[in-house]
ZADREN-265326 format. One record per residue (C-alpha): x, y negated, z. Coordinates in steps of 0.02 Angstrom, whole numbers, padded with zeros to 5 digits, always signed. Each point is the difference from the previous one (the first is absolute). Layout:
residues N
XYZ;...
END
This chain:
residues 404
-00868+04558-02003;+00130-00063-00125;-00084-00162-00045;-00038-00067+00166;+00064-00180+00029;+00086-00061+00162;-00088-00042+00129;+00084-00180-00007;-00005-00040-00173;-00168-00103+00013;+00090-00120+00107;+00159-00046-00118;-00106-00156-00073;-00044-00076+00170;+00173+00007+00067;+00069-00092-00148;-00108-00102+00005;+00033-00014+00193;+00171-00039-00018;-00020-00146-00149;-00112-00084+00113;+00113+00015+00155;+00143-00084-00108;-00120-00137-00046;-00027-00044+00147;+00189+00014+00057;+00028-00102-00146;-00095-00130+00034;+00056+00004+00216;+00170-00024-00074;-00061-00131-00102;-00097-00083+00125;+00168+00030+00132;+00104-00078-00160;-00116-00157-00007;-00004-00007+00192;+00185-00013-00001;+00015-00136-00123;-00109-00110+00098;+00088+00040+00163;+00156-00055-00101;-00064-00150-00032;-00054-00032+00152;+00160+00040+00078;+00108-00118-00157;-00132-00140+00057;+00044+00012+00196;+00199+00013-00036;-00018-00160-00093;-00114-00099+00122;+00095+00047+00139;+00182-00041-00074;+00037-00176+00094;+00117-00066-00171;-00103+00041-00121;-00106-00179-00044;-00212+00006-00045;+00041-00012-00195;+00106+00156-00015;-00100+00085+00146;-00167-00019-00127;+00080+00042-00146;+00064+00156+00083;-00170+00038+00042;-00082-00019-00179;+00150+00124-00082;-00037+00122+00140;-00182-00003-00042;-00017+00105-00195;+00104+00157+00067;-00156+00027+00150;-00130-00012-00133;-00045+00171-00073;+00031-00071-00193;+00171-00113+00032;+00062-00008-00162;-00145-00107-00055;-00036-00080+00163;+00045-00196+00044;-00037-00109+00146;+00012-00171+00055;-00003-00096+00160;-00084-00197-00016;+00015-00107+00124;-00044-00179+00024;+00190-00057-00068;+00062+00170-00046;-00031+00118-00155;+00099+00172+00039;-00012+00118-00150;+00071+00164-00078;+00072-00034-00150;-00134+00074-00107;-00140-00060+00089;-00141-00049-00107;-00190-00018+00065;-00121+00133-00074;-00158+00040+00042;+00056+00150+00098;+00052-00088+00150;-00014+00023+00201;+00024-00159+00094;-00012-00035+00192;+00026-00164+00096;+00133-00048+00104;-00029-00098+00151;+00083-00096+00112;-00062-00070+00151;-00165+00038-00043;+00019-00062-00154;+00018+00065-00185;+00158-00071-00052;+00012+00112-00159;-00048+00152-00080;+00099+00177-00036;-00043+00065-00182;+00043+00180-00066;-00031+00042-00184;+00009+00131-00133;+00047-00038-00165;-00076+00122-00070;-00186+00068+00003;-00012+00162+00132;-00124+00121+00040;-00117-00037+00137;+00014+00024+00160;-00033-00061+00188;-00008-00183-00032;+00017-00007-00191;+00143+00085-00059;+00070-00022+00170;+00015+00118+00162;-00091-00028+00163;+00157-00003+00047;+00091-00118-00098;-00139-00113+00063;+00046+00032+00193;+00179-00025-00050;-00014-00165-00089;-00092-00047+00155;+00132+00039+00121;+00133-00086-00119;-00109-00156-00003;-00029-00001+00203;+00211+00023+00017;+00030-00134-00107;-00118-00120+00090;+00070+00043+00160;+00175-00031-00081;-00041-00159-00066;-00083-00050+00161;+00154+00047+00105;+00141-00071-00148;-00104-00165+00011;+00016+00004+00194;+00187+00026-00010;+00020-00129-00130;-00100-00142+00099;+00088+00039+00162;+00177-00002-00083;-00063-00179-00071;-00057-00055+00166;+00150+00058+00079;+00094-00097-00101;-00079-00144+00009;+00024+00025+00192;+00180+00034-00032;-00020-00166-00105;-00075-00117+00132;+00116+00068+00156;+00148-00033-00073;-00069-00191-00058;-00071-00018+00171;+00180+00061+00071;+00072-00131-00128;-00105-00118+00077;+00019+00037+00162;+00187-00017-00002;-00004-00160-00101;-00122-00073+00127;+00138+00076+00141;+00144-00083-00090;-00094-00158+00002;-00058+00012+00174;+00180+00016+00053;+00075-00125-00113;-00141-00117+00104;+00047+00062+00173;+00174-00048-00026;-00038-00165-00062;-00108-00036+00124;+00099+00077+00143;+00173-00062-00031;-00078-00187+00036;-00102+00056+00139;+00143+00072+00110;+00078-00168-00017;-00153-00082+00063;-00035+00104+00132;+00172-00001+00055;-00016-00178-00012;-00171-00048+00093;+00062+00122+00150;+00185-00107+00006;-00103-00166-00001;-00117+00061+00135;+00132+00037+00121;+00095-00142-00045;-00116-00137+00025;-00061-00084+00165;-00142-00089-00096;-00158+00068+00046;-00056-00057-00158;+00147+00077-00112;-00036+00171+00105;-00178-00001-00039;+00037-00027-00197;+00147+00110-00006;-00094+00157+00082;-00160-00040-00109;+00129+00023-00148;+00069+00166+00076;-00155+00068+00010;-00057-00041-00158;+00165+00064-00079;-00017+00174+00104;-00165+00013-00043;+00036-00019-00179;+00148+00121+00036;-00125+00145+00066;-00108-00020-00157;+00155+00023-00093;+00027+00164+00079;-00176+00051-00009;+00009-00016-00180;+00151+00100-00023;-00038+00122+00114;-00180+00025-00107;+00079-00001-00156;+00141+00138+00041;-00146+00104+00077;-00105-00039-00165;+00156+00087-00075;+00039+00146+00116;+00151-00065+00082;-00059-00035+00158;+00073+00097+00115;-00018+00039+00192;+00141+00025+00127;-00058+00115+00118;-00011+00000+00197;-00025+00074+00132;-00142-00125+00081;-00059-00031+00169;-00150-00098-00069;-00038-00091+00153;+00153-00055+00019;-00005-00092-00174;-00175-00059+00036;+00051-00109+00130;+00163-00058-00086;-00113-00044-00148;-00130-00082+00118;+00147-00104+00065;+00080-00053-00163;-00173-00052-00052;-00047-00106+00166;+00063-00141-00047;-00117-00015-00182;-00114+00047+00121;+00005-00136+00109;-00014-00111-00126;-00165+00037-00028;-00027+00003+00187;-00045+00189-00018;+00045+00112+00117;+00096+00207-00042;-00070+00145+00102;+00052+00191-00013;-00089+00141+00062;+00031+00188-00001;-00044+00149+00099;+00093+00147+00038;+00155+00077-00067;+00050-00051-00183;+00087+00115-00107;+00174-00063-00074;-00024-00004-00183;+00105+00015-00152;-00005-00190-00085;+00084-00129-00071;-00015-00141+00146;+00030-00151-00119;-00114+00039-00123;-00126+00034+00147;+00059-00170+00091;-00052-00080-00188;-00176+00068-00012;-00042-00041+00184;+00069-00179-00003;-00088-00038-00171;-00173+00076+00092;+00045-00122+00142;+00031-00139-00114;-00171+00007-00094;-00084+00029+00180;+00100-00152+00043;-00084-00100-00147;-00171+00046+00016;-00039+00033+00203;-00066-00139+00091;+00092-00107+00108;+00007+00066+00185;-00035+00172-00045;+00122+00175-00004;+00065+00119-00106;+00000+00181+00053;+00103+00112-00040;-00041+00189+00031;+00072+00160-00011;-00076+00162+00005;+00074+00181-00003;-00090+00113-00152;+00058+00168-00053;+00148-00011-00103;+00000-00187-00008;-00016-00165+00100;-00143-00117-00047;+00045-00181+00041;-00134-00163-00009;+00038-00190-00025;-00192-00070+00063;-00041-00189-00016;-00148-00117+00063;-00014-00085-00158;-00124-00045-00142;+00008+00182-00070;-00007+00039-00160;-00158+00036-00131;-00011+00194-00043;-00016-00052-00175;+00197-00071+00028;+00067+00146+00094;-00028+00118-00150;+00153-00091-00095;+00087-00047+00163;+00161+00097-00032;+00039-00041-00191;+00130-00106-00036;-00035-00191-00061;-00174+00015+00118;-00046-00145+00126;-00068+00049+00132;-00046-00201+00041;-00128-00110-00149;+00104-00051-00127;-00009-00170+00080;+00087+00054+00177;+00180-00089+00039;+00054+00163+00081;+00114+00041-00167;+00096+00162-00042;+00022+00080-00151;-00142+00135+00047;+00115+00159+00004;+00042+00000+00194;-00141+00131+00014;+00055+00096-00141;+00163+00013+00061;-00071+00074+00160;-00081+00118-00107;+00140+00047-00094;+00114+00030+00155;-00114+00090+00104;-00059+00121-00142;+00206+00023-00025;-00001+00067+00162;-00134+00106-00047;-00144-00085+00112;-00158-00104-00042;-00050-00173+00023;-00192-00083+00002;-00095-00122+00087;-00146-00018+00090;-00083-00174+00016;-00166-00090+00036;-00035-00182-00036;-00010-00111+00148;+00085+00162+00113;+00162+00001-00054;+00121+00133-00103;+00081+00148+00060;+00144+00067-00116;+00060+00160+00024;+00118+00119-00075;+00080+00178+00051;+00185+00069+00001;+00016+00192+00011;+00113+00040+00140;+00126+00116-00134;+00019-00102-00152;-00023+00131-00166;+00080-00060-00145;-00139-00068-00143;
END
């Protein structure tokens, strides 16, 4: 009975045993958890240094090669490198061995270089050579990050280049601009400071004199000179809207009321031609919020062109109509019309809307300037012609002007 062994003594050995292989494993877990870590803090070095706004594309790659040997599971011997098409990124012991993991970079589809990872020394294999699965997955990640950086750096750098070159080009075209404005006035007041005279002149001699004759010269001379005078003022008033300093003095506007002023101001051009001026409307029309001069201009400038191409013995009509928020108004001739392939660049400046051979003269910005001063009161302008049926012009002013 003396000598009997314990009833657990058989299983000392396998315990032990037991226990060595549980601290293997948790060993290598903590290993595994250790190597996990490094790559996560490499990972987490690489997005710090992408996403830092100061930080330029050299110093951002060469932050990513140094953080690169510590997430390798031998860095004292490990190296890496980052070639790109105009670039060669390197730790500073880098040196190519035949123990090597490379993966492409690429950039819009693209490879636009390679990432390389090396051991200087020889290692025991493993996954991929001497190298983890792992390491493998991470070097791919790095390389996709990079590629995406490059792709969004190279963004950033072309649109700071076009911007400025945009910033470039506006302020020459605003040079230009205001040169051509300086000049433009300069020209005005040459031009005007005779013309006064001569109007002032022609209307003095055309009261004055009982020669039928005299009269007939003296008012052909006033009109010339006031016709002159209105291109003058057309020209200005283009070129300070070309600027931005065309302003509008608002109104209250009864818009029929101005319709018929305008009609009667303009009767006697009119005549002239031996056309006659009708207005029609229907209904109440809203008072509306306007400048009336700048209204008067594009309305007697419609007239005028009617006045030039209508035939002889025909009307103009003038129309008004009431639409929600807005009035709509229409100058309508009986003349030639005008080719759709002319009415696309109707309202740009320097267009004719004559052949080049017509006597009908301008400078060919009347219509832009209707353009420009009905858009300024925030309406729209077009035209609607057929040949052989005449034109019909018309253009829109919202009853409460909003500020452009």
């Amino acid at each position: 009975m003396s000598n009997a062994k314990p009833l657990t003594a058989g299983k000392l050995p396998d315990a032990g045993k037991n226990k060595k292989i549980r601290n293997t494993r948790l060993l290598q877990i903590t290993h595994n958890l250790s190597e996990r870590v490094k790559e996560l803090n490499c990972l987490y070095g690489i997005s710090r240094l992408i996403e830092n706004g100061n930080v330029n594309i050299d110093d951002i790659l060469q932050g990513v090669v140094d953080l690169i040997p510590p997430a390798w599971q031998y860095p004292e011997i490990t190296c890496a490198r980052i070639k790109l098409e105009n670039r060669d990124i390197k730790t500073r012991n880098f040196r190519k061995t035949v123990w090597c993991q490379s993966q492409a970079i690429i950039v819009d589809g693209n490879k636009f270089g390679t990432l390389e990872v090396c051991y200087l020394l020889e290692q025991p294999e493993s996954d991929e050579g001497p190298f983890l699965k792992e390491e493998r997955n991470l070097i791919r990640v790095i390389a996709e990050r990079l590629g995406n950086m490059i792709e969004h750096k190279t963004a950033e750098n072309n649109l700071k280049t076009l911007y400025r070159r945009e910033q470039e080009l506006h302020n020459k075209l605003q040079l230009e601009m205001q040169s051509r404005a300086d000049l433009t006035r300069k020209l005005i007041h040459e031009l005007k400071t005779p013309l006064t005279s001569l109007l002032a002149s022609s209307q003095l001699l055309f009261e004055e004199t009982r020669d039928k004759k005299m009269e007939k010269l003296a008012k052909h001379i006033w009109n010339g000179a006031n016709n002159l005078n209105n291109r003058i003022d057309e020209l200005h008033d283009f070129t300070r809207g070309e600027m931005g300093k065309l302003k509008l003095v608002l109104k209250k506007v009864d818009i029929v009321n101005l319709m018929q002023s305008i009609i009667e101001e303009a009767g006697a051009l009119a005549r002239q031609y031996g056309i006659s001026i009708e207005l029609e409307f229907t209904g109440p029309l809203p008072e509306i919020e306007a400048d009336p001069d700048r209204i008067k201009q594009v309305v007697l400038n419609l007239i005028n062109n009617a006045c030039k191409y209508a035939r002889e013995g025909r009307k103009i009509t003038i129309k008004i109509l009431n639409r929600t928020g807005s009035v709509l108004i229409e100058v309508k001739d009986h003349g030639s019309g005008i080719p759709q392939s002319r009415q696309i660049n109707i309202f740009e400046p320097g267009y004719q809307i004559a052949d080049s051979d017509s006597t009908t003269g301008g400078l060919g910005i009347g219509l832009a300037l209707c353009k420009m001063l009905v858009e300024l009161h925030g309406g729209k302008i077009w035209v609607d012609s057929t040949v052989g049926k005449g034109s019909s012009f018309f253009f829109t002013i919202p009853v409460k002007y909003k500020k452009q």
